[in-house]
C-alpha positions as CSV (number, residue, x, y, z in Angstrom):
1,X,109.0,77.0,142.5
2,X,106.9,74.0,141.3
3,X,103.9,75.8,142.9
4,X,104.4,78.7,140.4
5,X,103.8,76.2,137.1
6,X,100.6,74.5,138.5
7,X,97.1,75.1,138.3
8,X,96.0,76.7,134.7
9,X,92.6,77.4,135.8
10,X,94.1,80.0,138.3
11,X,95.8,81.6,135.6
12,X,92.6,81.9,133.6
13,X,90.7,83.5,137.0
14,X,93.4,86.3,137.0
15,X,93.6,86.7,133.4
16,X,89.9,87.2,133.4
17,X,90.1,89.6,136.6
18,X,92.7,92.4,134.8
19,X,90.9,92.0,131.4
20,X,92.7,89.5,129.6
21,X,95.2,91.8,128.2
22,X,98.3,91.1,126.6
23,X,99.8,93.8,128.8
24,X,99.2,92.1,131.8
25,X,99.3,87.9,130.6
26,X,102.8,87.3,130.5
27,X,103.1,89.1,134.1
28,X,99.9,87.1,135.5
29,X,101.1,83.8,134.4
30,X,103.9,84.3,137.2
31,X,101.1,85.9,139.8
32,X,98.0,83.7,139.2
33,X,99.7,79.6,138.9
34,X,99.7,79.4,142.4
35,X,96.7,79.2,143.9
36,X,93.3,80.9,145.1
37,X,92.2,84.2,145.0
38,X,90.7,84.6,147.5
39,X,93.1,83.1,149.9
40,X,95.6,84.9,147.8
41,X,93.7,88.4,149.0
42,X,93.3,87.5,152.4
43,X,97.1,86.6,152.9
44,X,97.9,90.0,151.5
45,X,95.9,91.5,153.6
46,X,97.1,90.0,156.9
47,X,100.6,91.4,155.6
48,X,99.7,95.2,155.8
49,X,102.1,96.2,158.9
50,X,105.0,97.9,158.8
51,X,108.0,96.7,157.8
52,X,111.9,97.8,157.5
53,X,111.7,97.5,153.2
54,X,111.7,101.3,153.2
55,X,108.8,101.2,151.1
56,X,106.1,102.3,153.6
57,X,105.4,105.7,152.2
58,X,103.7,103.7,148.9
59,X,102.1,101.5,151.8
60,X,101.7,98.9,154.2
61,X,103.5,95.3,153.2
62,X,103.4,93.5,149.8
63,X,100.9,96.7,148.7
64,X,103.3,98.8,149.2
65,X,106.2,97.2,147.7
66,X,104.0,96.7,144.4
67,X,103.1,100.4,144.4
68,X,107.0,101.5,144.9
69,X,107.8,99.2,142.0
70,X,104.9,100.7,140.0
71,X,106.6,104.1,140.7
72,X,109.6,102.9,139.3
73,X,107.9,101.4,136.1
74,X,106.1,105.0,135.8
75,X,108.9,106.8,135.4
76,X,110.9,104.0,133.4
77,X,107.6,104.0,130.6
78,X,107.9,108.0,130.9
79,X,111.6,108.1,130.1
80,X,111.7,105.4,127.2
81,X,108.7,107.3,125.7
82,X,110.3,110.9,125.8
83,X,113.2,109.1,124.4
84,X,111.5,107.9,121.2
85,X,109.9,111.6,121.1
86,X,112.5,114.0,121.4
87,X,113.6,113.2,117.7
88,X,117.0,112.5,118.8
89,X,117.1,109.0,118.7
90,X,117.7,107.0,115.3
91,X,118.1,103.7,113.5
92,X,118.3,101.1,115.7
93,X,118.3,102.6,118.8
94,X,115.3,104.6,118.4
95,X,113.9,100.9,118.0
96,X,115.3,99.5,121.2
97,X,113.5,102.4,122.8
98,X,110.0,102.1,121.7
99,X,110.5,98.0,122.3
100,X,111.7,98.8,125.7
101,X,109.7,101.4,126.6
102,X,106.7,99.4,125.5
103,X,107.5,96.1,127.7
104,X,107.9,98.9,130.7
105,X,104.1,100.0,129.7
106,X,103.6,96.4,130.1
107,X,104.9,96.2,133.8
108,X,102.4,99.4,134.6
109,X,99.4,97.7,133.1
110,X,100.1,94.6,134.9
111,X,101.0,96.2,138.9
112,X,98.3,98.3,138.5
113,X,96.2,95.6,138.0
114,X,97.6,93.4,140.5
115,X,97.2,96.6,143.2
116,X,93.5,96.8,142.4
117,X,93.3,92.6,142.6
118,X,94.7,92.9,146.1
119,X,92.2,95.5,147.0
120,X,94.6,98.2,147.0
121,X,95.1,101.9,145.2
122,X,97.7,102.3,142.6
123,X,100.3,104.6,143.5
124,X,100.2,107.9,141.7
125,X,101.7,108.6,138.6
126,X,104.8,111.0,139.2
127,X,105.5,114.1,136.8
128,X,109.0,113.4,135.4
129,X,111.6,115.1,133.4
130,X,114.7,113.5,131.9
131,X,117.9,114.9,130.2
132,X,117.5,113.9,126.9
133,X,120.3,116.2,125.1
134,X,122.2,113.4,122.7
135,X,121.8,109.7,121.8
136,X,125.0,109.2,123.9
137,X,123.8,110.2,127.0
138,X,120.3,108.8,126.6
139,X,121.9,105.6,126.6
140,X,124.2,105.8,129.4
141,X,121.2,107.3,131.0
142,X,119.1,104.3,130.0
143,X,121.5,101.9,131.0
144,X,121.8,103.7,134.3
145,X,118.0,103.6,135.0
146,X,117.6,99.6,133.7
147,X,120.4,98.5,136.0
148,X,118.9,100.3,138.9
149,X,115.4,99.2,138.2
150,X,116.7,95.5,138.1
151,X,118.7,96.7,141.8
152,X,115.5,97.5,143.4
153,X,113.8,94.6,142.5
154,X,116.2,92.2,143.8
155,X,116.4,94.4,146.8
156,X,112.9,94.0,148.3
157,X,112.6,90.1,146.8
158,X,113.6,89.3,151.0
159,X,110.7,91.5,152.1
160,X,107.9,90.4,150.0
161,X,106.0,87.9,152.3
162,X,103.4,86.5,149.3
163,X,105.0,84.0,147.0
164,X,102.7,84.7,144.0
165,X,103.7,88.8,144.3
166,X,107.4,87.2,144.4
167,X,107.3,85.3,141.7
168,X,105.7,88.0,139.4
169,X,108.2,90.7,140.8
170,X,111.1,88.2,139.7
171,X,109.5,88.1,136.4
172,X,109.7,91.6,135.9
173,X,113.0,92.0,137.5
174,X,114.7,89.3,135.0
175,X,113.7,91.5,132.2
176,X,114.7,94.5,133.6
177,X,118.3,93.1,134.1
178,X,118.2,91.2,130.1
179,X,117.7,95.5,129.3
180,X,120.8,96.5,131.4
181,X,122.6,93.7,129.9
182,X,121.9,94.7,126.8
183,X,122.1,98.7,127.1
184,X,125.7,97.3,129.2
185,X,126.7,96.3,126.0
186,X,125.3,98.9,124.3
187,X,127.8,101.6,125.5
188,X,130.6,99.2,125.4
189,X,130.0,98.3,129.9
190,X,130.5,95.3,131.1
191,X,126.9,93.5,131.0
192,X,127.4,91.8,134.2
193,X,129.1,95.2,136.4
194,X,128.4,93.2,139.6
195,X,129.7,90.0,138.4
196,X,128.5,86.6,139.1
197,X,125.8,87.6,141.8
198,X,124.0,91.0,141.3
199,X,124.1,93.4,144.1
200,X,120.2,94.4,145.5
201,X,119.6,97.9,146.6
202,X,117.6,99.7,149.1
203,X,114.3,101.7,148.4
204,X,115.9,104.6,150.0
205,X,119.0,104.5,148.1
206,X,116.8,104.0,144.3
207,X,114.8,106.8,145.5
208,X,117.5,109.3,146.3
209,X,118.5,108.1,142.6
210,X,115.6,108.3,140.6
211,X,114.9,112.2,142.5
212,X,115.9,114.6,139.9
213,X,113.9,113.0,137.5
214,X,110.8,114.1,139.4
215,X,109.5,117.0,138.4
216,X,107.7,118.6,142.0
């Protein structure tokens, strides 16, 4: 992990190559530290082959790990945002939502980007629809969808062959999981379910999951 806190000027390059947004900074300190872009590309590139990470209908390799986690974040950004909309959220927790669902905006702005700097195509957006009937369930539902999201992070980190697309994958995954901890608690769950060592989880099993909130 030293590699991953060297080399500012790498930083800067990326930084400069997804516009220099906040959305994307935090996320591209992780991706960019560790080294050139073009030998960064070119890596990435030699990776596109098939692989057993169940991810291969949003791509070959790394690309299509990012885009599969860029599906997630859509529909994460989606749900946190018809949260905050449907006027049944208040107080604090309407708060929690907009700060939440913003920092998942984040995540999109950043893969995107990174997809694009790898010289790939960002996965389509899907059209989603969530049950948003109380505050109650929207929490439980939130909860539900943050602990999955951090799942199916940790559940491709073994198939991700680039280190700088793991290191900003485990950037997005620890806050993903510092959400379920905190929705846990929220709805009064324990905010470590899996105990000392969090359990990964397949594509296909996240998938079947996150289904009926895709609208066909």
């Amino acid at each position: 992990m030293k590699a991953l806190a060297r080399d500012p000027s790498s930083r800067k390059r990326f930084l400069a190559m997804v516009g220099g947004t906040g959305a994307a900074s935090a996320f591209a300190i992780f991706l960019a530290a560790c080294g050139d872009d073009k030998k960064d590309k070119t890596a990435t590139q030699s990776q596109a082959q098939p692989t057993t990470s169940g991810t291969s209908q949003f791509g070959m390799g790394d690309l299509g790990i990012l885009n599969y986690a860029l599906t997630l974040e859509y529909l994460e950004a989606a749900f946190y945002r018809d949260a905050a909309a449907s006027g049944v959220l208040k107080g604090s927790v309407l708060s929690l939502a907009k700060r939440f669902g913003e920092q998942e905006q984040e995540h999109v702005d950043a893969l995107e980007a990174t997809v694009k700097k790898l010289g790939g195509t960002a996965a389509k957006k899907p059209k989603s629809k969530f049950p948003l009937e109380d505050q109650a369930s929207i929490l439980n539902l939130a909860a539900t969808v943050e602990n999955l999201g951090a799942s199916a992070y940790l559940g491709q980190a073994a198939n991700i062959k680039s280190k700088e697309v793991l290191a900003a994958a485990l950037s997005i995954h620890t806050v993903e999981a510092r959400h379920a901890a905190a929705l846990n608690s929220a709805i009064k769950k324990n905010v470590s379910p899996d105990g000392a060592f969090a359990k990964p989880a397949s594509a296909d099993a996240v998938l079947k999951a996150v289904k009926p909130f895709i609208v066909s």
